[in-house]
C-alpha positions as CSV (number, residue, x, y, z in Angstrom):
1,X,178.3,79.0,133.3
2,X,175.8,81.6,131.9
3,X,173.4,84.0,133.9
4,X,170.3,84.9,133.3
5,X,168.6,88.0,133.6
6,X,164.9,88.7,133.5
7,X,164.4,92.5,132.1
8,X,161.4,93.8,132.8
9,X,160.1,95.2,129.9
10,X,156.1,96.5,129.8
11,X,154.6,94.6,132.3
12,X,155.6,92.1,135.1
13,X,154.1,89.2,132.9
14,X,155.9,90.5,129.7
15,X,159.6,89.5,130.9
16,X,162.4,88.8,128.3
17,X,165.5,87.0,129.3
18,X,169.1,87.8,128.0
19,X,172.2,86.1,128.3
20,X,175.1,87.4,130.3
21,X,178.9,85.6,130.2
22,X,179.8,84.7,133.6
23,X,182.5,86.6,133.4
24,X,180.5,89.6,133.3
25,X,179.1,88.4,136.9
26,X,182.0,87.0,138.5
27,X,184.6,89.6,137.9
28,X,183.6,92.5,135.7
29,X,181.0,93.3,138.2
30,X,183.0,93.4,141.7
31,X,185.9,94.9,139.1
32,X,183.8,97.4,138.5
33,X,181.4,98.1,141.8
34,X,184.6,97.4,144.5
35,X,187.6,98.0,143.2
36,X,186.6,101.3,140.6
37,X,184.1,102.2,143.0
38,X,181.6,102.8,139.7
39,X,178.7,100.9,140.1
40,X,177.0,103.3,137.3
41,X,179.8,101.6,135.1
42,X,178.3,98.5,135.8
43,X,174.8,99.1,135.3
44,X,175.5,100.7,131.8
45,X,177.4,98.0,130.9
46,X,174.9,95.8,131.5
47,X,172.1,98.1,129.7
48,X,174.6,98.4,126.4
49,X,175.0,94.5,126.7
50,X,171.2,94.0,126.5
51,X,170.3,96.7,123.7
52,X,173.3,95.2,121.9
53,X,172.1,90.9,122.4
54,X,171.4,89.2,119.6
55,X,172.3,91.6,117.4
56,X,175.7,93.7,116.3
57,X,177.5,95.0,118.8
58,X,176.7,98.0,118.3
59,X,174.1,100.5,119.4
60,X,173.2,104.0,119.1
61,X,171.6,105.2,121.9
62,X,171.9,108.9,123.3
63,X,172.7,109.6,127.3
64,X,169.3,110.5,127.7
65,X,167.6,107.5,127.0
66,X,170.4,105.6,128.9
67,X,169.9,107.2,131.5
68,X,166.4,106.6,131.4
69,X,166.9,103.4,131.4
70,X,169.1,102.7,134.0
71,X,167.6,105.4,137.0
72,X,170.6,107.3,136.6
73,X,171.1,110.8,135.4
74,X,172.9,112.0,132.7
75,X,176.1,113.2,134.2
76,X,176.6,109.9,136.1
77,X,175.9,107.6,132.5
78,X,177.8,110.2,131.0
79,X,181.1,109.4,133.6
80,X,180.2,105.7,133.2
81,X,181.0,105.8,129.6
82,X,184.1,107.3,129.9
83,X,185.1,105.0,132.6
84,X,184.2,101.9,130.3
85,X,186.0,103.5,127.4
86,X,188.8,104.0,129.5
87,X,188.6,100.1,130.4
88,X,188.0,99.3,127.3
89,X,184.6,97.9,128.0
90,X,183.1,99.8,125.1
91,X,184.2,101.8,122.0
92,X,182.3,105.3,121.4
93,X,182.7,106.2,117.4
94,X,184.1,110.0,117.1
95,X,182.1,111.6,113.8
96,X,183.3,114.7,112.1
97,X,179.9,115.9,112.6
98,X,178.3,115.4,116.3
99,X,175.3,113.4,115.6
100,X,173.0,113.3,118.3
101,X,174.0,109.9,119.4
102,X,177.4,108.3,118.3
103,X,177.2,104.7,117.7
104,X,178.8,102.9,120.5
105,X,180.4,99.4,120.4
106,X,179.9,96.8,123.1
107,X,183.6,94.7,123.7
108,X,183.9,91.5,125.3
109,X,187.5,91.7,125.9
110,X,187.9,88.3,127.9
111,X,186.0,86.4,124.5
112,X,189.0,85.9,122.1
């Protein structure tokens, strides 16, 4: 079964759909949001998933804009990634240098 997801993007009439596994619904989410207690977790995963559809998995995007996105602020995306790393949700590249926004890798662990 796949979910669909209407983000709004512009305007209410300029909707674009993405595709979410099941899995992602049925147990990532109350994973996640009941038994972490991280319901930031969630809603960063599910903004990295939908930079990241249809394209690689990864994306470059700084905590700034993600939290943007999401309503969140900074310190709370910022604890969200390390508790998706720490699941191994998502993979942050490490540079020598600290560019302003690492590239970050979206995993689907349960796709084999």
């Amino acid at each position: 079964m796949v979910f669909f997801i209407a983000i709004v993007l512009d305007t209410i009439a300029a909707m674009r759909q993405i595709r979410i596994d099941a899995y992602v619904m049925d147990t990532l989410m109350p994973d996640l949001v009941l038994h972490d207690r991280q319901p930031s977790a969630f809603l960063v995963y599910l903004q990295l998933w939908h930079r990241s559809s249809g394209r690689q998995p990864r994306v470059q995007v700084s905590h700034q804009a993600m939290a943007d996105a999401t309503g969140l602020s900074k310190s709370a995306v910022q604890a969200a990634m390390r508790t998706l790393a720490r699941r191994r949700l998502i993979r942050a590249a490490r540079a020598a240098r600290r560019p302003p926004c690492p590239p970050t890798t979206v995993l689907r662990p349960w796709r084999r």
